[in-house]
N, C-alpha and C positions, 0 to 999 in steps of 0.2 A: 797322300792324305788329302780326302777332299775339304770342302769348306767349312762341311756341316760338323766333321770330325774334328776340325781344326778349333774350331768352336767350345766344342765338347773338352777338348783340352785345357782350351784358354779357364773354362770354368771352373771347373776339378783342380786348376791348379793355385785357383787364385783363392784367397782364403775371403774368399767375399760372402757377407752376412744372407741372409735368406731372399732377403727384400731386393740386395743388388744382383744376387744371380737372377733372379728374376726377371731384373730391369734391362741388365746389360744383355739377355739372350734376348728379349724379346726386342730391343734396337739393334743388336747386328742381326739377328734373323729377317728386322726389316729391311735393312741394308743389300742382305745376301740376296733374298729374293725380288727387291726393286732391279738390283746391279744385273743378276744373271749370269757371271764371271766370274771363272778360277780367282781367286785371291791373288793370285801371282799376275793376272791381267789389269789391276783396276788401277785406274787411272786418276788424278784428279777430278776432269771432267765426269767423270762417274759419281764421285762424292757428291758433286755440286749437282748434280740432275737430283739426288737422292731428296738433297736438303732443298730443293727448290718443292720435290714432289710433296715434302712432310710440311710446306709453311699452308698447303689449304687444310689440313685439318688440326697443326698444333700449333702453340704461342712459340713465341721465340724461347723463353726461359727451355720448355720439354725438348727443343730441336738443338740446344746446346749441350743437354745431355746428352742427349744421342749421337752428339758428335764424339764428345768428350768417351761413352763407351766406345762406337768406333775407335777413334782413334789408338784407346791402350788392345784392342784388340788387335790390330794393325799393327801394333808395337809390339806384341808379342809374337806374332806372324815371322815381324822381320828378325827377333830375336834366335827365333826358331829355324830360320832360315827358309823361312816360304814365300818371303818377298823380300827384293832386294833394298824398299824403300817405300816409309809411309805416303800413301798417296795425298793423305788428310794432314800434315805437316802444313802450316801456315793461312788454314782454313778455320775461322773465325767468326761466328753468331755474337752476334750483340747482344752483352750481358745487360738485360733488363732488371730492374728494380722488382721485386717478387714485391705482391702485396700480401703482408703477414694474416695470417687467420685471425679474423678480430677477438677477442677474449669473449666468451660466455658472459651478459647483463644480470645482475641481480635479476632481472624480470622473465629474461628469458630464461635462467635456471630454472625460479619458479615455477613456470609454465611446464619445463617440459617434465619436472619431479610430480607435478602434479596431476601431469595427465599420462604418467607411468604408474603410479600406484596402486593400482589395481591389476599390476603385473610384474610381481616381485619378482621373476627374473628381470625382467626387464629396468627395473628399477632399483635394485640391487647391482647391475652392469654400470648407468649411469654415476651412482655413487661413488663407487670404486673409482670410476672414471678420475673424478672428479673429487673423491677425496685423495687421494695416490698422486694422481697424473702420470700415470704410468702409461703406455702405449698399449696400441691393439692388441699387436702382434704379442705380448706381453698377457696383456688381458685376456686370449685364447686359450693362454698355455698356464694359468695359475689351475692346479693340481688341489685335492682337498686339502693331503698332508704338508702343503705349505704355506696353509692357514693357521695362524697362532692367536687363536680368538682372546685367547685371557691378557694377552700385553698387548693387545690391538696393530699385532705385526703381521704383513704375507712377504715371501721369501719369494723374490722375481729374478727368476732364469730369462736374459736378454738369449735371443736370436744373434748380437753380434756378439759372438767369441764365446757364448754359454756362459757370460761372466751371472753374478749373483750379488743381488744386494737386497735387504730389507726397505720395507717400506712400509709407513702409518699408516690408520686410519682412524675415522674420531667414531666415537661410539653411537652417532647416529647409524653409520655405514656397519658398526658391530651389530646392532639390532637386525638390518635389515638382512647380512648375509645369514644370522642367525635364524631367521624365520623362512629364508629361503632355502637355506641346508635341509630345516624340518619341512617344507614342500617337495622336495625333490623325491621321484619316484624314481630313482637310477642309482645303477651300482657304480655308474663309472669312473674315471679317477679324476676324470676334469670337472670342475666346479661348473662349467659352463655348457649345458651341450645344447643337441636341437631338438626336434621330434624322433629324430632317426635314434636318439641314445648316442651322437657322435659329436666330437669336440664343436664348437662353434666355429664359423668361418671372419675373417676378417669382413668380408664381405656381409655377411651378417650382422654383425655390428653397426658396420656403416647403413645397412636399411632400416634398422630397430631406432637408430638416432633421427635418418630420415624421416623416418614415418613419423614421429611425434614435432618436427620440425616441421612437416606440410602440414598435417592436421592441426598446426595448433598457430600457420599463417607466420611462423619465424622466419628472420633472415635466413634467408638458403646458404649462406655460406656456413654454416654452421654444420661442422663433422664431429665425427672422435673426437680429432685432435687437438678441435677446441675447449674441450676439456683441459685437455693438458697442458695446452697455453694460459687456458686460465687458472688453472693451477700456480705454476709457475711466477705467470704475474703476482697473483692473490700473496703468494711467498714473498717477492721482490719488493713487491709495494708497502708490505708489513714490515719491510727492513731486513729479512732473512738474508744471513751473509751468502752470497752467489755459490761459497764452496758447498755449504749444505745445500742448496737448493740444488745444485748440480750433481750433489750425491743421490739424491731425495730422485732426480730427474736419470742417473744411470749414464750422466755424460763422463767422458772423459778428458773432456777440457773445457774450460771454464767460457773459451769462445762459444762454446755452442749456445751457454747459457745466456751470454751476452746477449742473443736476440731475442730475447723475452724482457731484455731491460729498458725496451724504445717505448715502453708507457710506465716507466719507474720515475718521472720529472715530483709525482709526488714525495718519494723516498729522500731524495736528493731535497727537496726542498724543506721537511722533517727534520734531517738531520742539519742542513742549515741552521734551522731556528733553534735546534739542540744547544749545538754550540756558540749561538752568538747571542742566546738570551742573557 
């Protein structure tokens, strides 16, 4: 079995969501082809040439991933009996402090609702965004018939595990899918498509959010999935207990939620004055 198969294995076997098969082939295929060597030859020195060659063009945070994929790839290697011994055992990137996506500004919401409206798809994606917080990869795959326009509910199929939960929206975001449903010249089954008549791309997304972020001179950090951070907060900060807001978010543990809690000092300080007035 050579590398490339050996790969192909490791993926197929692993019950990894859409996003991670992605991620994890596209860091050991950089591995494979920097190394140049049977799996069964590679060395530690090999790793660390790998990880030296990846620090000119990614931060430290993207180069511990891609150890981290390595590594369980490597682990399955020697489970499988293609090496005797992970070479990457004891090799270790410095975990930096990720700087969180700042929340969407009352102002720059404005901005950008403003200068989408006269492009009801495009303005209607936004919303959702951002009335939900539901994810991209989410947001590509909502389907006409898991629109429930009269209780103000859509029915979101996650990428990890095909799980399914409901999810709000307020009846501004009702009008707008409503007037976009009546523009739509497509029979397709995705709410969302492009010119082709074909589902929308993640990527996609991410330049329809760009483009009203450059034209309109906003912070550049500003994605997706600042939406859904601000979502998240906007719930947090209101006081929404973490478990809804983690249901609402499609997490399965309340940790994940916890990182949208690092700007809730007002929550905290609310219910202070709740109870000690």
């Amino acid at each position: 079995m050579n590398n490339y198969e050996s790969l192909d294995m490791f993926i197929k076997e692993n019950d990894f969501s859409d996003n991670t098969k992605s991620s994890y082939t596209l860091s050991i295929r950089s591995f494979l082809n920097h190394c140049n060597k049977e799996i069964s030859e590679v060395t530690k020195i090999d790793v660390l040439n790998w990880l030296a060659h990846l620090k000119d063009n990614l931060n430290e945070e993207s180069i511990r991933l891609r150890l981290y994929a390595l590594n369980s790839f490597l682990k399955f290697c020697q489970e499988e009996g293609v090496v005797n011994r992970v070479s990457s055992i004891g090799i270790k990137v410095a975990k930096v402090k990720t700087h969180r996506t700042l929340p969407l500004t009352s102002r720059s919401l404005f901005i950008i609702r403003d200068a989408s409206k006269s492009f009801i798809r495009d303005r209607t994606i936004i919303e959702i965004l951002y009335s939900t917080g539901i994810r991209v990869s989410e947001l590509i795959n909502i389907k006409i018939k898991d629109l429930y326009l009269d209780i103000n509910y859509i029915l979101i199929t996650s990428g990890k595990g095909s799980s399914q939960r409901y999810v709000l929206f307020t009846n501004e975001c009702k009008e707008l899918i409503n007037e976009y449903l009546i523009s739509r010249k497509t029979d397709s089954d995705f709410l969302f498509v492009n010119r082709k008549n074909r589902k929308m791309s993640r990527q996609s997304i991410y330049k329809i959010i760009k483009k009203y972020v450059i034209q309109q001179g906003l912070d550049n950090k500003i994605s997706p999935h600042s939406f859904r951070h601000a979502f998240a907060t906007k719930l947090l900060e209101k006081g929404s207990p973490i478990e809804i807001t983690a249901k609402l978010l499609g997490h399965k543990s309340y940790n994940t939620t916890k990182i949208y809690d690092h700007t809730s000092e007002k929550v905290r300080k609310r219910k202070y004055d709740l109870y000690t007035e």
